[in-house]
C-alpha positions in Angstrom: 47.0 26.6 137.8 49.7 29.2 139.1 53.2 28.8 140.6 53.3 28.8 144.3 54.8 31.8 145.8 58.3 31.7 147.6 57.6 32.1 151.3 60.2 34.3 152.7 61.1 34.9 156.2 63.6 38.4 157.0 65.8 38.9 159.9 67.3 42.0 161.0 67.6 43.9 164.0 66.7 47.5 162.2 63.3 48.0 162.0 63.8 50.4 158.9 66.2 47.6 157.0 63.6 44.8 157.8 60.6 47.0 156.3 62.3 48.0 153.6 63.5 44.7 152.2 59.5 43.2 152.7 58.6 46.1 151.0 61.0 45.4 147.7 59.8 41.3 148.1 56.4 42.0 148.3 56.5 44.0 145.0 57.3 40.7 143.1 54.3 38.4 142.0 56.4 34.9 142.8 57.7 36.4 146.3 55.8 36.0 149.5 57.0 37.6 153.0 55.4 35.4 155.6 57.3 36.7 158.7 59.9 39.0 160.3 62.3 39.2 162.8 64.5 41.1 164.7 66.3 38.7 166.7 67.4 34.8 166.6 64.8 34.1 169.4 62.3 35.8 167.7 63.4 33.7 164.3 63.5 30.6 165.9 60.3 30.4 167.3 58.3 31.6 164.5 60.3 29.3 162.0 59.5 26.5 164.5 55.5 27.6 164.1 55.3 28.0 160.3 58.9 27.3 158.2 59.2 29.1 155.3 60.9 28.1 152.1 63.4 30.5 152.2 65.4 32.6 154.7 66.8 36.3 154.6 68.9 36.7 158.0 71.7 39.5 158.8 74.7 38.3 160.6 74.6 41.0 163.0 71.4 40.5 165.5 70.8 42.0 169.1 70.9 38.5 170.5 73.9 36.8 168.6 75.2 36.3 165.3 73.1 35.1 162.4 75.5 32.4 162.0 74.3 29.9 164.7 70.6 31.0 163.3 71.7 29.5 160.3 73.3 26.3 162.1 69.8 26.3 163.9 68.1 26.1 160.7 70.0 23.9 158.9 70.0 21.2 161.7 66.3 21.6 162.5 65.0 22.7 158.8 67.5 21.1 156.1 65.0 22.1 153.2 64.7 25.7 154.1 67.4 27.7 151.9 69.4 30.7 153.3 70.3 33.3 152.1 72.4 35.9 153.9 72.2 40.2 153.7 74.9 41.6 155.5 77.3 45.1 155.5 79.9 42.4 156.9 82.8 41.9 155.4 82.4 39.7 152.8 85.7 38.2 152.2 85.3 37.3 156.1 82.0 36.2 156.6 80.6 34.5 153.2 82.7 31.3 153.5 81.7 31.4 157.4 78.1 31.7 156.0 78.2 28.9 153.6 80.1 26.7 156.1 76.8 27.4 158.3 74.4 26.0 155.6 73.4 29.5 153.9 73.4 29.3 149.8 74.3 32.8 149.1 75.7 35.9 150.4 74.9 39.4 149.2 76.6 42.5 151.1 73.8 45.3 151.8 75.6 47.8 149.4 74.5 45.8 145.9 71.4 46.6 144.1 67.8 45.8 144.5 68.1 43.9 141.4 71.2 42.0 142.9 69.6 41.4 145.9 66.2 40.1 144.0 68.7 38.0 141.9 70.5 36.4 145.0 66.7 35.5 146.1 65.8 33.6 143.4 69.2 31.7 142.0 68.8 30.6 146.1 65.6 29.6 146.2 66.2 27.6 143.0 69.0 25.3 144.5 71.6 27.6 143.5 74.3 29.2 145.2 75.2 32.8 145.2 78.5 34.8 145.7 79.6 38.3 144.2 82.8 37.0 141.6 85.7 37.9 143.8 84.4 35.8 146.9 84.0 32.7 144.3 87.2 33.2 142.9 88.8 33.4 146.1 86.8 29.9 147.5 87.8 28.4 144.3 91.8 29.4 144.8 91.6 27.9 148.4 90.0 24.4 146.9 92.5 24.9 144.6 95.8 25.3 147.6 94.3 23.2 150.1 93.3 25.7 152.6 90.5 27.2 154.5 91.8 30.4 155.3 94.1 33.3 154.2 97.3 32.6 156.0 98.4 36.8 155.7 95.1 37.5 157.8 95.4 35.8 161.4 91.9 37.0 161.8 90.8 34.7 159.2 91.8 31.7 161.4 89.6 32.8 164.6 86.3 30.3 164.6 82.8 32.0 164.5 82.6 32.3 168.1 85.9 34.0 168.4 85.5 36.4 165.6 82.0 37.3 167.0 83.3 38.0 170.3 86.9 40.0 168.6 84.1 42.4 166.5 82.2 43.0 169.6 84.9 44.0 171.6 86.3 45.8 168.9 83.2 47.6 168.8 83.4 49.2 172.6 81.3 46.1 174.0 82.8 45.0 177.6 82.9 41.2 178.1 80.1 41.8 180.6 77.6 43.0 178.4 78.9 40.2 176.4 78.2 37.6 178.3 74.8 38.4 178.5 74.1 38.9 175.4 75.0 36.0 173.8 73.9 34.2 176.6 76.9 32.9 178.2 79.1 32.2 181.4 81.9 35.0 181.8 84.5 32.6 182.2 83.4 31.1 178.4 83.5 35.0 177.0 87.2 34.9 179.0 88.7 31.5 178.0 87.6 32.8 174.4 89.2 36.2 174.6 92.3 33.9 175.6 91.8 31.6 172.7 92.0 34.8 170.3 94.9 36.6 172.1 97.2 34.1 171.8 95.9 33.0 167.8 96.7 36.3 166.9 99.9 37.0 169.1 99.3 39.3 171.9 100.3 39.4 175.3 97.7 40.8 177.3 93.8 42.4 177.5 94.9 45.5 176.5 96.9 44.6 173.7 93.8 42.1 172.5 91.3 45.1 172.8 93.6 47.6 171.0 94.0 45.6 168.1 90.0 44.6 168.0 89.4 48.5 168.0 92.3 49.2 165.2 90.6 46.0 162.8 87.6 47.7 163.0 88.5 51.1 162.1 90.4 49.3 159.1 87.4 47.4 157.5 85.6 50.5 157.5 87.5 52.3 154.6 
């Protein structure tokens, strides 16, 4: 009698990124890609029709961040495992991740064979982290603390550091309110929550400093 196949669902908002990473899945005998998607909407309501046993999902989709797909997941489907594929920054974003109710992280830069590796230590109830994130989660068990207390970035919630990216990114609090689906005095009261966590006086000030943090985590 064989081994069931691990029934993998892949979220990602490029076509070519999503294609690609069925393509290396489907090559493997014990792996099964039963669905894609490009956005949480999308996810959600095919995960609803038929959930798979495992889930691939970027943190950057065109409707919202992957992290309140996870928290979607988790709450409605606690025995699907997570796994996360992301050019985020991973000191940033894998604790987030795990907090959400993925298992592992794996940045988009490691190898197939890392990547293939993340898949299954996931799918077998393991978690997954490159070395330096666990040694870093293990130091703040270790001090008591959740965040890095020399990065005021690292002390924004989810929300906040989803809506400090985008604006960072050129994206006016217009556009992202209707993205992510919400009131413009909710994108506004959190723009205010993150100016005055990371100490500046005004709009201009907040938006500068979004724009510089980007530039930085790109070298």
């Amino acid at each position: 009698m064989s081994t069931p196949k691990t029934r993998i669902f892949i979220v990602d908002d490029h076509p070519l990124m999503r294609d690609g990473l069925a393509l290396l899945l489907r090559g493997e005998s014990d792996l099964e890609v039963v669905g894609l998607a490009g956005s949480i909407q999308e996810a959600e309501q095919a995960i609803a029709a038929a959930p798979p046993d495992l889930l691939v999902t970027d943190l950057s989709l065109k409707d919202g961040s992957g992290i309140e797909l996870i928290k979607y997941v988790k709450d409605r489907f606690p025995r699907i495992r997570i796994l996360v594929l992301s050019a985020h920054e991973e000191h940033l974003y894998a604790e987030r991740a795990l907090r959400a109710g993925a298992s592992g992280y794996v940045h988009k830069q490691e190898s197939e064979e890392k990547l293939l590796e993340a898949v299954r230590a996931v799918q077998a109830g393991r978690r997954y982290v490159n070395e330096e994130t666990l040694q870093r989660l293990l130091d703040q068990v270790i001090a008591g603390s959740d965040a890095n207390p020399d990065d005021p970035v690292s002390r924004l919630t989810d929300r906040e550091l989803e809506i400090y990216r985008s604006l960072g990114q050129g994206e006016t609090p217009s556009d992202l309110a209707r993205r992510l689906h919400l009131s413009p005095h909710t994108v506004d009261s959190h723009r205010e929550n993150i100016r005055h966590k990371l100490g500046l006086k005004n709009g201009r000030e907040l938006l500068q400093h979004a724009m510089r943090w980007i530039l930085s985590q790109e070298h």
